[in-house]
Every structure is written in C-alpha cells, then in structure tokens.
C-alpha positions as CSV (number, residue, x, y, z in Angstrom):
1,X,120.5,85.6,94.6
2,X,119.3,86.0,98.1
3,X,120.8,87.8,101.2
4,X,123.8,86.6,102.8
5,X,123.6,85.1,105.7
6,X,124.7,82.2,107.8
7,X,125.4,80.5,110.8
8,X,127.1,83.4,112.4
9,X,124.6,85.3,112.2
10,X,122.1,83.0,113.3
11,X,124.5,81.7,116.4
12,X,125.3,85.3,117.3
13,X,121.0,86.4,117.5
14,X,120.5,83.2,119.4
15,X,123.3,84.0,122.1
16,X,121.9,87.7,122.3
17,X,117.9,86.6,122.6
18,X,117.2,83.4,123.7
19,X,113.3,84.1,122.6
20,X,114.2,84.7,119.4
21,X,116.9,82.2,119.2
22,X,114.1,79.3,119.6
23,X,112.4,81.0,116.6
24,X,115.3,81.2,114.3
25,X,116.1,77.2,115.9
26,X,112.4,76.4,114.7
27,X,112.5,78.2,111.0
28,X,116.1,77.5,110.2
29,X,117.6,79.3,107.4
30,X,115.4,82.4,105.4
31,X,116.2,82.8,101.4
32,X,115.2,86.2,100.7
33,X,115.5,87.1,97.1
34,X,117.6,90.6,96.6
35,X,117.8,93.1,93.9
36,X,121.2,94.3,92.7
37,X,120.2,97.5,90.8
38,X,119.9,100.5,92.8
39,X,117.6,101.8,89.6
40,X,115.4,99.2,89.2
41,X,114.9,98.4,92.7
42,X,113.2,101.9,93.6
43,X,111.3,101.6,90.9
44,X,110.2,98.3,92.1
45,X,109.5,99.5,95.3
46,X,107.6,102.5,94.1
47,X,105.5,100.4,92.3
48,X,104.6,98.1,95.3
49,X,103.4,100.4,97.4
50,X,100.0,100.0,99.0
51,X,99.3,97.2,96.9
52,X,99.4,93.2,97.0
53,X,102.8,91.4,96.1
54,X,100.7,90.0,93.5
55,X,99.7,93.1,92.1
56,X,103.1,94.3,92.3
57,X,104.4,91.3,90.2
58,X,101.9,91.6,87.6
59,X,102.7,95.4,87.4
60,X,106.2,94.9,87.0
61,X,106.0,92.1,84.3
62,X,103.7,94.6,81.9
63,X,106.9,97.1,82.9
64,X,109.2,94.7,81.6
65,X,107.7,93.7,78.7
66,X,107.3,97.0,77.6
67,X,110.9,98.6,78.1
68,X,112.9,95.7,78.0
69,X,115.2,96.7,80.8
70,X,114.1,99.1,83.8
71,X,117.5,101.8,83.5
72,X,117.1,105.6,83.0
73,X,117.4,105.5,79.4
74,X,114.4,103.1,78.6
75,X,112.4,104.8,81.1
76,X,112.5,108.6,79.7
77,X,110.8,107.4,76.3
78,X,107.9,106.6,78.9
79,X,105.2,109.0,79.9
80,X,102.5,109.1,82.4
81,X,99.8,108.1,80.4
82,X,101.9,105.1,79.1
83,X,102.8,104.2,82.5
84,X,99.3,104.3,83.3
85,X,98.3,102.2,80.6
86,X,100.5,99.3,82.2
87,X,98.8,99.6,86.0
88,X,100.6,102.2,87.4
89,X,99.1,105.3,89.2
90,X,99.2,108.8,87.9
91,X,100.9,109.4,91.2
92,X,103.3,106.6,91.1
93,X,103.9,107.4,87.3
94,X,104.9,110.6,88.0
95,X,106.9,109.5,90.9
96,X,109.1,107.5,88.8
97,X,109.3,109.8,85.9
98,X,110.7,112.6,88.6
99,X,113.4,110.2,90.2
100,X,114.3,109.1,86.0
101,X,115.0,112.7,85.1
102,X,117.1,113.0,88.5
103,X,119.4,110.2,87.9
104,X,119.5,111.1,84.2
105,X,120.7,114.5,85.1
106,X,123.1,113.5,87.4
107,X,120.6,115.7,90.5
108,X,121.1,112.2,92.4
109,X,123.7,109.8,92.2
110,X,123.0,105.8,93.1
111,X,126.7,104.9,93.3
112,X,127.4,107.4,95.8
113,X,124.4,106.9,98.2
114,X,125.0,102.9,97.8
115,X,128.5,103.7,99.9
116,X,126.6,105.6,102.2
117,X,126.7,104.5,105.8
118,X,122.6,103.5,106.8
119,X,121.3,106.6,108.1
120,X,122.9,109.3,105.5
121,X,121.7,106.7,102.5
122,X,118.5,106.4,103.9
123,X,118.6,110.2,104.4
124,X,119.5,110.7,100.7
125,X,116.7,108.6,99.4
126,X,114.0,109.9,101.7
127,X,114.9,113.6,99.3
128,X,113.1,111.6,96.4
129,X,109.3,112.1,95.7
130,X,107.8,108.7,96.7
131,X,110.2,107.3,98.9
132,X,109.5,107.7,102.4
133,X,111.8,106.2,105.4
134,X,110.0,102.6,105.3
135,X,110.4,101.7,101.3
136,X,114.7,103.6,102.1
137,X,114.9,101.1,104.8
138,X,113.5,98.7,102.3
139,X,116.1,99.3,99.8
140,X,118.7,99.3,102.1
141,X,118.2,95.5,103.5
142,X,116.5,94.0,99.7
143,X,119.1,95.9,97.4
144,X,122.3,97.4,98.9
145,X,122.0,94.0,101.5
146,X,123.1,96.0,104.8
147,X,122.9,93.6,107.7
148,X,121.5,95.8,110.4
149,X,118.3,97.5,109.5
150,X,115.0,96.8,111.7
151,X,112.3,98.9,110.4
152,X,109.9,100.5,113.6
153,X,107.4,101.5,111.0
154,X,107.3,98.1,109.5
155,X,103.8,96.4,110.9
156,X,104.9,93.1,109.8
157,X,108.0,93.4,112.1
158,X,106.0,94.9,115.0
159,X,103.5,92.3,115.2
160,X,106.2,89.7,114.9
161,X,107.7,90.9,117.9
162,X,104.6,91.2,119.8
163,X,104.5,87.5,119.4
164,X,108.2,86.3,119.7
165,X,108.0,88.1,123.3
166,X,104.1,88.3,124.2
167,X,104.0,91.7,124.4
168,X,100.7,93.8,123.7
169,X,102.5,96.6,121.9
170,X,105.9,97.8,120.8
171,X,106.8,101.2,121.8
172,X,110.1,103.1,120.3
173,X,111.6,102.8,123.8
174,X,111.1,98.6,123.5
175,X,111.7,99.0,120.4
176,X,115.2,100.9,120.5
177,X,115.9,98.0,123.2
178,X,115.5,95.5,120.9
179,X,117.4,96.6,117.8
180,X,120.3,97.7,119.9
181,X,120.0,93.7,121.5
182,X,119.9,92.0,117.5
183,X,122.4,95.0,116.2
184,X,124.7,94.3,113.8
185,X,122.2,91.7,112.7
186,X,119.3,93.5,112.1
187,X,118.3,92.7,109.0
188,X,118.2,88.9,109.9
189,X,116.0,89.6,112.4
190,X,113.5,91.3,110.3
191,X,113.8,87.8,108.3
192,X,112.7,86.2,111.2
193,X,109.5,88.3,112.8
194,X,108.0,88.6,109.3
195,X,107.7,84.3,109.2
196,X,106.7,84.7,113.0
197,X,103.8,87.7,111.7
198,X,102.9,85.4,108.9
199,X,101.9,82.1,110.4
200,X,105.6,80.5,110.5
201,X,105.2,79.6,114.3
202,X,101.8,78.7,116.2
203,X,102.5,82.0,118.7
204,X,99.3,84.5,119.2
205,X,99.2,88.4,119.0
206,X,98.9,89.4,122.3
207,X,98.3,93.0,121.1
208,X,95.9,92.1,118.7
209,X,94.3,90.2,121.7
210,X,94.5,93.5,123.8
211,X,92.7,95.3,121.1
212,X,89.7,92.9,120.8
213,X,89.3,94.0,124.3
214,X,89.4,97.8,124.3
C-alpha cells in the first residue's frame, strides 16, 4: 500500500509553485510504502533512528522473526536484554518496552491520537520517551497518511529545497513561506524534495556550495 495521491495533488502544487511544479513534471508520480498500525509503526520508527535503512530493515526482520507480530501483547514477553540480542540499543529497548507498558495499560491511546488533528497528535506522541517532533511528523505522513505535513527539521527536505529554488539556506521564515505556498499538500511535497535531495534531478546545493566557501 502506498500513500494516496494523485493528479490533484500534483496539478494543484504545480499551479501554486511553478519551481516545484517542473520537478514534480520531471519525476512523475512517487509510491511511498505506508504503515497502517499505529503500534508497529512507532516501533518501527524507534528502531530506525540514527541508523541506515538497511540497518533498520535488518533489525526489524530479527524483530519479526522472533515475536511473530509487533502488537503489545507479543512485545511484553520481551526484555531489554532480549531486545538487545536482536540489534536493538539498550536505549532504544527500553524505549519501546516504556511505550508497550503504556498502551498496554491504557496510559496512551493510539485510536484516539490517530483522530487527532496534526499538531495535538503530534503533540501527544512527542509525551512518549523516544519520539521527538521529527519521527511524530514521521508517523503522521508514513502511517496515519495526513496530506499536509513538511518537516523543518527534516535535512533531506531542507536540502531539497535549497536545490528546487537555489537557495543557500532555509530559514523558518522561508520555510513557513513555503509550507503555507504547498499547504494542504504538504506531504507530497516532502515526496518530492527527498528525490530532488537524493540525486532525482541534476540541480546543485547551493548551500552546500556556500559552505565550501566559509
């Protein structure tokens, strides 16, 4: 399954910005895989950070094979040190051992924060050990599928930008600029300056230019 999007959304960012619209015109359509459990996903996500995709694959296959399914219940027969055993950091470990017991004990409840408008679900995530405002924003866009979130502390999407409109950096004030210009598509448009960031299009970094200077 991957996120839903179509030619509205394309036709709508291409109206709004021309610069990107040439991009989106040069890629075409993005298939993003999404998750559809609120559970798993965040412990997917806690998992993957600061560490390769690759890593985080491999990780999360040994996770697999050892529970079965990722859901509360499997996951409170697990301990640290088994956790550990499978790749996992005694941090991370403990992270997800915390946010198990909280859903398990009804401290946090999934259903409820997946109705959640952005900013109070991302505000009721950000509460759990491990889970800062990027991987929330994360979540929201990979596993509750809203269309409008553009992450400012995502590097991937900052550079991406710098190269769509040959800018040396990307200050909240251009930044709030831009997300109010792509909003209520915002999450397409993340699709779109992560390809531009990884190679998709032949544009430079100015700001990685600018930096080779200073």
């Amino acid at each position: 399954m991957y996120f839903p999007y179509g030619p509205t959304e394309m036709n709508y960012l291409t109206k709004r910005d021309p610069k990107l619209g040439r991009i989106i015109q040069a890629i075409g359509h993005i298939q993003r895989p999404v998750e559809h459990d609120l559970f798993s996903s965040v412990v997917h996500h806690i998992i993957g950070q600061q560490i390769s995709g690759k890593a985080q694959a491999t990780i999360w296959q040994r996770l697999l094979a050892a529970v079965g399914d990722v859901c509360p219940a499997k996951l409170a027969n697990q301990t640290c040190d088994s956790l550990r055993t499978l790749g996992i950091s005694q941090r991370k470990a403990h992270y997800i051992l915390n946010f198990t017991d909280k859903v398990l004990h009804k401290a946090i409840d999934l259903q409820e924060i997946a109705l959640l408008p952005d900013e109070e679900a991302i505000a009721r995530l950000v509460r759990l050990e491990g889970i800062g405002s990027w991987t929330a924003e994360m979540l929201l866009i990979f596993c509750l599928q809203r269309p409008n979130i553009l992450s400012f502390k995502d590097l991937g999407i900052q550079r991406g930008m710098r190269m769509v409109y040959a800018l040396p950096r990307i200050d909240q004030a251009c930044f709030a600029s831009i997300r109010a210009r792509l909003s209520p598509y915002g999450s397409v448009a993340s699709f779109y300056f992560w390809e531009v960031s990884a190679g998709a299009c032949q544009l430079t970094d100015p700001g990685r230019a600018a930096n080779s200077r200073s």
